[in-house]
C-alpha positions as CSV (number, residue, x, y, z in Angstrom):
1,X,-9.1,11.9,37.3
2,X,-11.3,11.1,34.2
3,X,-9.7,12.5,30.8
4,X,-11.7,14.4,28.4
5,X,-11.1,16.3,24.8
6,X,-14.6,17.6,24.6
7,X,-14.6,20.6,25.7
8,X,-12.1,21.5,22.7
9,X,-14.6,19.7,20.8
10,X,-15.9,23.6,19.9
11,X,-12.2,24.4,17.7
12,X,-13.6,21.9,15.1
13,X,-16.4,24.0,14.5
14,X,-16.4,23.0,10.3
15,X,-17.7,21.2,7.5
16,X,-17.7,18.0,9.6
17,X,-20.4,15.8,8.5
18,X,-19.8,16.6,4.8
19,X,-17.8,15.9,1.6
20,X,-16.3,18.8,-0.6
21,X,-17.1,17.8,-4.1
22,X,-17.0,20.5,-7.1
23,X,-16.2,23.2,-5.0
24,X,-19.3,22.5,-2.9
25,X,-19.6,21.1,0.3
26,X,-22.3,18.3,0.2
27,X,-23.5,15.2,2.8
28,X,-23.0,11.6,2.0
29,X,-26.1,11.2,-0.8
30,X,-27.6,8.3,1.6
31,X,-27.0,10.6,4.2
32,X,-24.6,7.5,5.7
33,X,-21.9,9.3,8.6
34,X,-19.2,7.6,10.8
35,X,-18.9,8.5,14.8
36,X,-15.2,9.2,15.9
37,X,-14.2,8.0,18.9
38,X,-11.6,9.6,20.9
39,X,-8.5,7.3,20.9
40,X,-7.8,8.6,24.9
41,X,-11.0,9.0,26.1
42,X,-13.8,7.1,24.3
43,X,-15.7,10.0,24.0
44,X,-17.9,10.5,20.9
45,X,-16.5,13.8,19.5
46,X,-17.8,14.1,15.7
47,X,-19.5,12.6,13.0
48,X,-18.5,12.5,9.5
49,X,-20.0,11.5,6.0
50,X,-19.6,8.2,4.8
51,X,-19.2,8.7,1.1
52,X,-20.8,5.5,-1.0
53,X,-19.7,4.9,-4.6
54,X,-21.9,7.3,-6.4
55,X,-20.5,10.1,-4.1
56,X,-16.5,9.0,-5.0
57,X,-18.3,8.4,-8.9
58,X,-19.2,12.6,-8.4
59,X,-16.2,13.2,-7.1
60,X,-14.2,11.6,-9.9
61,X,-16.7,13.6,-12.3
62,X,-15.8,16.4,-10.6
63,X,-12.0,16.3,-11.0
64,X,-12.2,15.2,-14.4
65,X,-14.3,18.5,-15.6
66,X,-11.9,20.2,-13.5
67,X,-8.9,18.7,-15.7
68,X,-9.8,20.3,-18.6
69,X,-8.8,23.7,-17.6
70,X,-5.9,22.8,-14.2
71,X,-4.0,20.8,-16.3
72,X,-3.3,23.6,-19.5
73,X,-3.2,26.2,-17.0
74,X,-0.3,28.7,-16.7
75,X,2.7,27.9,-14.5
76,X,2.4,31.0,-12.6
77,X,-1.2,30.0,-11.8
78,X,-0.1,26.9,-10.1
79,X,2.9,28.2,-8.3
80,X,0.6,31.6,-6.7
81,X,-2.0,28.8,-5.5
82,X,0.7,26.5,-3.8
83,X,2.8,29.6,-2.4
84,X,-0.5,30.8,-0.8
85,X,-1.7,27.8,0.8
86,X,1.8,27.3,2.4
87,X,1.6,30.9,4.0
88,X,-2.6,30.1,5.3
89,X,-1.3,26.6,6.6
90,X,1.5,28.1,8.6
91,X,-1.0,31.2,9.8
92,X,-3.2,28.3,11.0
93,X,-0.8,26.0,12.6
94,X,-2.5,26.2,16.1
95,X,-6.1,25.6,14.9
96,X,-4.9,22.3,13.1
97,X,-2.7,21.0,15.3
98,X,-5.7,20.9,18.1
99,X,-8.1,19.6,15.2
100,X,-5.0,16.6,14.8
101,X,-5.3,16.5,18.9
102,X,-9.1,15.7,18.7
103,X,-8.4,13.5,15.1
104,X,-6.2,11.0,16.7
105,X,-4.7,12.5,20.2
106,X,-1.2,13.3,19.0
107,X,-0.6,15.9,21.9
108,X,0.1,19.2,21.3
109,X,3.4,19.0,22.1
110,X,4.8,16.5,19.6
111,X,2.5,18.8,16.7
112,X,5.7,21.1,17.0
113,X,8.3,18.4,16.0
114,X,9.2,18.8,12.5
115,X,8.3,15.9,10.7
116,X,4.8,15.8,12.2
117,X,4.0,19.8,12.1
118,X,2.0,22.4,10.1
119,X,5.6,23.8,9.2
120,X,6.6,20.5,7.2
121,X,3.6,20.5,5.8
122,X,4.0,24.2,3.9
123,X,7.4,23.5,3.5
124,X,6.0,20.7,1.2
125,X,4.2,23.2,-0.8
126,X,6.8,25.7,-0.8
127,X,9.1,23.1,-1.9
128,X,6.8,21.9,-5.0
129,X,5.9,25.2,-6.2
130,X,9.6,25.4,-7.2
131,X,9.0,22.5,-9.8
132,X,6.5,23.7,-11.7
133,X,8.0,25.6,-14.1
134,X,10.8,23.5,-14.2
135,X,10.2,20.0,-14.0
136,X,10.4,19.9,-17.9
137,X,11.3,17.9,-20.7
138,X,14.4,17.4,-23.1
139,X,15.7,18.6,-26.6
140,X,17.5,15.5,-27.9
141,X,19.8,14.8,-31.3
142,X,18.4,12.8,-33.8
143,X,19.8,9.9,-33.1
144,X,20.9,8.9,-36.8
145,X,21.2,12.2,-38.5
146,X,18.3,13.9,-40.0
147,X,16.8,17.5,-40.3
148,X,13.8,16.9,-37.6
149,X,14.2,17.7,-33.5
150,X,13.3,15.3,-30.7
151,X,11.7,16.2,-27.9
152,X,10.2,15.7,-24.6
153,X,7.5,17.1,-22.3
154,X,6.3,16.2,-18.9
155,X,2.3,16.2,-18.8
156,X,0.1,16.1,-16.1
157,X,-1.3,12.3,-15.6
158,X,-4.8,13.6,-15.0
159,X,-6.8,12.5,-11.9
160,X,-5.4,11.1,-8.8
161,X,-6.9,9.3,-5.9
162,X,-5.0,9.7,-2.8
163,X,-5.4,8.1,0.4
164,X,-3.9,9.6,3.7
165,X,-3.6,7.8,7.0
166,X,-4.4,8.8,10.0
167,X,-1.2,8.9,11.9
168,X,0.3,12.0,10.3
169,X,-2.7,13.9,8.0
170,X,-0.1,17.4,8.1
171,X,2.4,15.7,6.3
172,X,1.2,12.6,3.9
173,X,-1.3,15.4,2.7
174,X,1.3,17.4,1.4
175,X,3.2,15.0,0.3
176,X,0.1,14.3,-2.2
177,X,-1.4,17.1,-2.8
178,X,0.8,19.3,-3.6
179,X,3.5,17.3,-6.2
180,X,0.1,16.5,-7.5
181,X,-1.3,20.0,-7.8
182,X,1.4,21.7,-9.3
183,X,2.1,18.9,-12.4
184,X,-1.0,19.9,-13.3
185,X,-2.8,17.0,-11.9
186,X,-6.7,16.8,-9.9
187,X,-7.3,15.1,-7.2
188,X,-9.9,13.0,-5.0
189,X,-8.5,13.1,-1.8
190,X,-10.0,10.0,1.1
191,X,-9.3,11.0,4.4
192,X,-8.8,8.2,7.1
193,X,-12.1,7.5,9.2
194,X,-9.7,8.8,12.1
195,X,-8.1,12.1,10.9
196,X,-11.2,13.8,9.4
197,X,-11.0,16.9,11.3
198,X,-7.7,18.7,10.2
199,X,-7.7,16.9,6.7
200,X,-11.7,18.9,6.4
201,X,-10.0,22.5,7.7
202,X,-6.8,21.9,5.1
203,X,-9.5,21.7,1.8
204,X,-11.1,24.7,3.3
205,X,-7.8,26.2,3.5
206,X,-6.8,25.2,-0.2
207,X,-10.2,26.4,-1.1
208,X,-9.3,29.8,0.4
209,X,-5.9,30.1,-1.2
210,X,-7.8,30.6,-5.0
211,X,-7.3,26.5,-6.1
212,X,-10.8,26.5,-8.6
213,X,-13.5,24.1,-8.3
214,X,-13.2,20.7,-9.0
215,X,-9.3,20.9,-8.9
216,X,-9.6,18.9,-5.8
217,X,-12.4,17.1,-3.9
218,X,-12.7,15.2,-0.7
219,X,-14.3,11.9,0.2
220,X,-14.3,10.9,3.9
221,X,-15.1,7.0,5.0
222,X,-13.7,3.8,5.4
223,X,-11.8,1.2,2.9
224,X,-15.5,0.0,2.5
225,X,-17.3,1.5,0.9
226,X,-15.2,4.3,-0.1
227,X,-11.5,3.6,-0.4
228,X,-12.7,0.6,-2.7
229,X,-14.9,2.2,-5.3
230,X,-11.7,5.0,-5.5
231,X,-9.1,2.6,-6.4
232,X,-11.1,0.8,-8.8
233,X,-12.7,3.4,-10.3
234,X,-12.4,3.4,-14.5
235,X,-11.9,7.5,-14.5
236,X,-8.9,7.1,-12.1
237,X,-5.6,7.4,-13.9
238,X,-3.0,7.1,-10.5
239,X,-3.7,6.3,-6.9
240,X,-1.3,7.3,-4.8
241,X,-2.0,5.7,-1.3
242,X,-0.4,5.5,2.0
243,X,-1.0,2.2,4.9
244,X,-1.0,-1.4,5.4
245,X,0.9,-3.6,3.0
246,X,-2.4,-5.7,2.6
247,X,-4.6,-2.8,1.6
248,X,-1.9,-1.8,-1.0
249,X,-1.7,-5.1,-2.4
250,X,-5.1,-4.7,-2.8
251,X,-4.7,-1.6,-4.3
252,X,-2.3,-2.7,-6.7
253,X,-4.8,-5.7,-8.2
254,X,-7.4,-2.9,-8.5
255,X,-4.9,-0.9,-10.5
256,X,-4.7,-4.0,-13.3
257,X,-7.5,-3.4,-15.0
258,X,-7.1,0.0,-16.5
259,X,-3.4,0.5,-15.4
260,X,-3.3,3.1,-13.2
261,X,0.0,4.9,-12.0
262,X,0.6,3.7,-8.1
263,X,2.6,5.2,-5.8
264,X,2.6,3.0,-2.2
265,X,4.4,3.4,1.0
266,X,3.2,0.3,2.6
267,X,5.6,0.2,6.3
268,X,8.4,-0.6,7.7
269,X,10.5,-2.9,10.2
270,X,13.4,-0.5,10.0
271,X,16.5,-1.5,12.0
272,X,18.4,0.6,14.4
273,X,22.2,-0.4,13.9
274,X,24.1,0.0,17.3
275,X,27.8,-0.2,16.6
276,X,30.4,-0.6,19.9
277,X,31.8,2.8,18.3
278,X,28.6,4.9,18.5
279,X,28.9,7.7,19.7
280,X,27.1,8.0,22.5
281,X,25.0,4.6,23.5
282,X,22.6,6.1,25.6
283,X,21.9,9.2,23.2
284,X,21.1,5.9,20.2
285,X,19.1,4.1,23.0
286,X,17.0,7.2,24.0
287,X,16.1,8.6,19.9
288,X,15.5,4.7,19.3
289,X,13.0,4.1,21.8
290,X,11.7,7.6,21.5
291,X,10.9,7.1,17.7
292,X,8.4,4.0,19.3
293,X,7.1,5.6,22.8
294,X,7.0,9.5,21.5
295,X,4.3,11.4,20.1
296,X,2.9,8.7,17.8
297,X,3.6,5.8,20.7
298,X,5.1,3.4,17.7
299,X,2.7,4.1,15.2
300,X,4.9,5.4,12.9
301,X,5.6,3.6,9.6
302,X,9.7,4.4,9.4
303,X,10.1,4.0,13.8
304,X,13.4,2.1,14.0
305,X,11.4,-0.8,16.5
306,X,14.1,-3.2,15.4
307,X,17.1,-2.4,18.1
308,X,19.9,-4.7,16.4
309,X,22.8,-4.4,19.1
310,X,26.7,-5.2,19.6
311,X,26.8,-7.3,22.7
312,X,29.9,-5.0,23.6
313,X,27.1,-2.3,24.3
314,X,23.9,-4.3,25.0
315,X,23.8,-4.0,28.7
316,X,24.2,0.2,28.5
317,X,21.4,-0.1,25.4
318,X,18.6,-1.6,27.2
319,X,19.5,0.8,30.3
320,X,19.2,3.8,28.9
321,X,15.9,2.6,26.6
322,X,14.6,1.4,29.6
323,X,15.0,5.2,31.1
324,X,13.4,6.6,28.1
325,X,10.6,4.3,28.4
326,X,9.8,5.7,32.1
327,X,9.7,9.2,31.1
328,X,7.0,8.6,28.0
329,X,3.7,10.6,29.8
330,X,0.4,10.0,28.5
331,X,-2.9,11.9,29.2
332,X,-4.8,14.6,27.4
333,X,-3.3,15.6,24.2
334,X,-3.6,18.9,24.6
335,X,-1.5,18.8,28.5
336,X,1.5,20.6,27.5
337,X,3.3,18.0,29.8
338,X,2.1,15.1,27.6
339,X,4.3,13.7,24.8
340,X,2.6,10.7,23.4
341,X,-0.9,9.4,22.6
342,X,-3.1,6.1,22.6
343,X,-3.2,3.5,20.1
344,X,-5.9,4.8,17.6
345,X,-8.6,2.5,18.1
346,X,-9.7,-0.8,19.7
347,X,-8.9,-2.6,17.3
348,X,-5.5,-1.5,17.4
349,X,-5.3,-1.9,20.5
350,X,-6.1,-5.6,20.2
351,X,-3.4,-6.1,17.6
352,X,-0.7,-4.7,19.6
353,X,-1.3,-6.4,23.0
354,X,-2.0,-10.0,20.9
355,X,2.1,-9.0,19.8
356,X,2.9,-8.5,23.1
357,X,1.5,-11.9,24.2
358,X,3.5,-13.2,21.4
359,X,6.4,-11.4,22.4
360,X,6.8,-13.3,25.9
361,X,7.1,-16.4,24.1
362,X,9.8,-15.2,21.5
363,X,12.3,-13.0,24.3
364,X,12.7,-11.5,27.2
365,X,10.8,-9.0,28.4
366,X,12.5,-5.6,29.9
367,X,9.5,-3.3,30.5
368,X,5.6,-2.4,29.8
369,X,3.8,-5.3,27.9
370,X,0.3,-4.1,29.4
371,X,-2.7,-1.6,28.7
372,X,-2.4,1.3,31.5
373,X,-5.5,1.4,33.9
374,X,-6.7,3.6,36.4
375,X,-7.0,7.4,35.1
376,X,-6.0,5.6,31.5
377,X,-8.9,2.9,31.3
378,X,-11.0,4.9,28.8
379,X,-8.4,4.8,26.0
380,X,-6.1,2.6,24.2
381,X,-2.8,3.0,26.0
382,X,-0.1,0.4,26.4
383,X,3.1,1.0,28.1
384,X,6.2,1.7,26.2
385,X,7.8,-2.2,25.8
386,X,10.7,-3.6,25.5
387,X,12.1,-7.3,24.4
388,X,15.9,-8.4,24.7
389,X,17.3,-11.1,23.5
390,X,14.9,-11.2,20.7
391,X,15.7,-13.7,17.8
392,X,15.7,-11.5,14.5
393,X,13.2,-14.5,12.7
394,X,10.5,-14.0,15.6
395,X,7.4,-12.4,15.0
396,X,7.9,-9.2,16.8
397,X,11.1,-8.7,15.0
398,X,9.5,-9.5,11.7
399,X,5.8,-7.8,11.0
400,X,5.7,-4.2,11.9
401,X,2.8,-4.2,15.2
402,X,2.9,-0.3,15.0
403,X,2.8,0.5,18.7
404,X,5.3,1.6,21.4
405,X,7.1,-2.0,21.4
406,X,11.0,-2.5,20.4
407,X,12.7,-5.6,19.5
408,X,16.4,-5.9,21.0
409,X,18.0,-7.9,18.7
410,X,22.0,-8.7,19.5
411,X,24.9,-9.0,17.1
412,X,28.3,-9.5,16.9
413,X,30.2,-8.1,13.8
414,X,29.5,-6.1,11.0
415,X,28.6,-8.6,8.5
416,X,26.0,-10.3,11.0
417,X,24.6,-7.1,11.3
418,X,24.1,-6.2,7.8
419,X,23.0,-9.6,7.3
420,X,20.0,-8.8,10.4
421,X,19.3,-5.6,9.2
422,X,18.5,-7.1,5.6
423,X,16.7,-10.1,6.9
424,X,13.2,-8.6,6.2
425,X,10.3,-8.2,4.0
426,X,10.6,-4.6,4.4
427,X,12.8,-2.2,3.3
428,X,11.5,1.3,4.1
429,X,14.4,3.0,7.0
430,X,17.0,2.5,8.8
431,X,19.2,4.1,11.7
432,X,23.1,3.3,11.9
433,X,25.3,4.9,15.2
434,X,28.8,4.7,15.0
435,X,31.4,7.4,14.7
436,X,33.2,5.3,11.6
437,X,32.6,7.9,8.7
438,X,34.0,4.6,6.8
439,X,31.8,2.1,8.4
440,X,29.1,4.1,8.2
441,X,28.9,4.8,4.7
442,X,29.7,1.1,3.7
443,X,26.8,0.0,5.8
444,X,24.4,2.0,4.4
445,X,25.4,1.4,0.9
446,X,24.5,-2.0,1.3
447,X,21.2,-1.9,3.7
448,X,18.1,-2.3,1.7
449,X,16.1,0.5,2.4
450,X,14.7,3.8,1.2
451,X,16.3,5.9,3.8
452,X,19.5,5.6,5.9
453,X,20.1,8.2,8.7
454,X,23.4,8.3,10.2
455,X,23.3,9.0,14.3
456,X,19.9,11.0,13.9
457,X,17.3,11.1,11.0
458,X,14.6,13.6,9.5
459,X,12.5,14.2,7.2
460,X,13.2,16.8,4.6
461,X,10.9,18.4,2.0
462,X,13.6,18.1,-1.4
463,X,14.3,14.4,-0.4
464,X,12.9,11.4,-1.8
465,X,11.2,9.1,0.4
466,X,9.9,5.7,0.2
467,X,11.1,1.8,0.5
468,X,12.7,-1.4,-1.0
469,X,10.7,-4.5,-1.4
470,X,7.7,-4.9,0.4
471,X,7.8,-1.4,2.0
472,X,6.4,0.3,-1.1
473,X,6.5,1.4,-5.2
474,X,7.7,4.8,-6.0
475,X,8.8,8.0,-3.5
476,X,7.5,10.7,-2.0
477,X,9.7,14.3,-1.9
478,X,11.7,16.2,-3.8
479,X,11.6,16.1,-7.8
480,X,11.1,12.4,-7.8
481,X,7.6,12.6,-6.3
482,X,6.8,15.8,-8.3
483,X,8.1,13.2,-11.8
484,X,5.5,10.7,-10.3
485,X,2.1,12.7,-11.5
486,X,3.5,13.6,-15.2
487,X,3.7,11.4,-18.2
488,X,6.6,11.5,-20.2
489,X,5.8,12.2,-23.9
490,X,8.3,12.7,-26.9
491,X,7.5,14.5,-30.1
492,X,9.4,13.9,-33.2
493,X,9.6,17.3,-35.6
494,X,10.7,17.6,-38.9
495,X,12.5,20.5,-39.7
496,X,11.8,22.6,-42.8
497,X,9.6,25.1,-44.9
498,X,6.6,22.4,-44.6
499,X,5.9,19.7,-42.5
500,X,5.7,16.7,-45.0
């Protein structure tokens, strides 16, 4: 059997090739485009525009002229635009979901999960619509007597650059876009080199649902040229980016010289706490090493791929992981019977098996640690691993390889665990299992991380999202990420017949 996606290669039938700037849909000006190729197969299904600097310097144009008008305009303006683009993304859930197949080769299947779906994505926008007109400001006392009023108002910060991924385009664009949109806010939006295709039908989509010209615009290409002329462009006032921790690090120098608003969410290590008490071991072992093997296979920037383990349980943990790493099927995303996909590109690919080579020197290792051959030879798959015995300071437990391998990491008591669990540069999830309402609640107060889930974890439109230390600045969800585009101003009024 040889896989192939292109005979669904016709569903993408779209603006592929070009950039949406002003309203307009436009090629690269040097006519420069990028050939995707098919994580699972190879194949050569699209090309797409490489925007150069004075494209993203159009596009920024663009946004700003568009400024003028989006960020005075009415409340009800903003909230009719986001409410409509959340009902056209769920009536096209199908249709982007197979684009997101052919993108990156998330199958079909793992599309419908929640946090990766079309539905999360409209939920996003249903969710931020409700802000508008009522993220506001303040009426304060003066604060030493007086006959004036204080106040404060919440104003659009003007144009954002945003930068999706490619590992889950539904999502991280509505996570942007629309906080961003209804504060008032335009936007240059840089889809990843490998998500064009569902990223070029949403803009088509917003365009649809009445958003004017201008209000948002979209670059495709790489970091270079065009993530880099984005972030250090002089007419950008906040980039808002999602990736590696180098790239934001970059980002964040760029950001110096005209001090741009950043919001990064840069990855993740996050520990999976196994308690002797959990309710059910197997049930932890099988949603831990599905979060790394499922849909994504590991490339998944909050995937609990450290195991940290009470030796009371360890044995029954690496069973039952090892049973959930058997049943992971790969093959042609859109096989109804498949539920995880490829690494995304060869390079990829490299990266994760040179941690895996690593890995054999640091613990011991359970299951996978190779590519898959045979009917798999054309894409980038590697079995779902799995390491015991894993030191907590070794590589593989330390830098986040973002493919389908786990770290087993044992413990003894809670303090060691905490004390594991912390012992990171990141700080972006974790998973605790135990059936100790008091134990778990103490843990998680004093884990360093974003986001603590409690024998299961999701991801929920109204909640903030986003990491300690290295894993990021700022969140994403809920009012906190709707804040993130406004300036806060105050205005100081004297009261009276005349203003003196």
């Amino acid at each position: 059997m040889t896989l192939t996606v292109l005979p669904h290669r016709d569903e993408a039938g779209l603006k592929a090739g070009q950039l949406f700037i002003g309203g307009e849909w436009t090629p690269a000006r040097d006519g420069a485009t990028w050939t995707h190729l098919h994580p699972a197969t190879s194949e050569e299904i699209g090309e797409f525009a490489v925007a150069g600097p004075a494209d993203v310097d159009d596009a920024v144009a663009a946004a700003r002229a568009a400024f003028a008008t989006w960020g005075t305009s009415r409340a009800s303006t903003r909230i009719a635009v986001l409410l409509k683009y959340a009902e056209l993304l769920r009536a096209h859930a199908d249709e982007l979901r197979a684009l997101q197949a052919l993108d990156n080769s998330v199958p079909l299947s793992f599309g419908a999960i929640y946090a990766t779906s079309v539905a999360a994505a409209a939920d996003v926008f249903t969710h931020h619509a409700g802000w508008v007109d009522k993220a506001g400001g303040q009426t304060l006392p003066p604060y030493q007597g007086g006959d004036h009023l204080a106040m404060t108002f919440r104003e659009p910060i003007g144009v954002v650059g945003a930068i999706l991924p490619w590992n889950a385009p539904f999502l991280l664009f509505a996570q942007k876009v629309a906080p961003a949109l209804g504060a008032g806010c335009t936007v240059v939006l840089k889809a990843s080199e490998y998500a064009s295709f569902a990223v070029i039908r949403m803009v088509e989509l917003l365009a649809e649902a009445g958003l004017p010209a201008g209000v948002l615009n979209l670059v495709t290409g790489p970091g270079d040229p065009t993530g880099e002329r984005l972030i250090t462009h002089p007419d950008v006032d906040k980039v808002s980016f999602t990736g590696s921790r180098a790239v934001g690090k970059r980002i964040v120098e760029a950001s110096a010289g005209t001090l741009k608003r950043v919001s990064l969410e840069l990855g993740g290590k996050s520990p999976a706490i196994v308690f002797p008490d959990a309710p059910n071991v197997g049930l932890a072992a099988m949603t831990t090493m599905g979060a790394v093997t499922m849909g994504l296979s590991g490339q998944a920037c909050v995937a609990n791929t450290r195991a940290l383990v009470h030796r009371d349980v360890y044995d029954e943990f690496l069973a039952a992981a090892q049973g959930m790493a058997a049943a992971v099927t790969y093959g042609d995303p859109f096989d109804p019977a498949v539920i995880s996909c490829p690494l995304v590109n060869g390079r990829q690919l490299e990266r994760v098996l040179g941690y895996i080579e690593k890995g054999k020197a640091e613990g011991r290792l359970v299951t996978g640690g190779e590519r898959l051959d045979g009917d798999y030879a054309s894409g980038n798959f590697v079995a779902p691993t799995i390491f015991a015995d894993v030191d907590n300071h070794a590589t593989i437990a330390q830098e986040e390889i973002f493919g389908p391998v786990l770290a087993v990491v044992p413990f003894g008591s809670e303090e060691e665990a905490i004390a594991l669990a912390n012992d990171t540069e990141y700080g972006l999830g974790a998973g605790l299992f135990t059936a100790d309402s008091a134990r778990a609640f103490r843990v998680a107060r004093r884990l360093r991380a974003g986001t603590i889930g409690v024998n299961g974890f999701q991801v929920e439109p109204h909640l903030p999202f986003g990491g300690f230390k290295q894993s990021g600045l700022g969140r994403e969800g809920g009012l906190s990420a709707f804040e993130a585009y406004t300036e806060l101003k105050t205005v100081l009024m004297p009261l009276g017949e005349e203003l003196m």
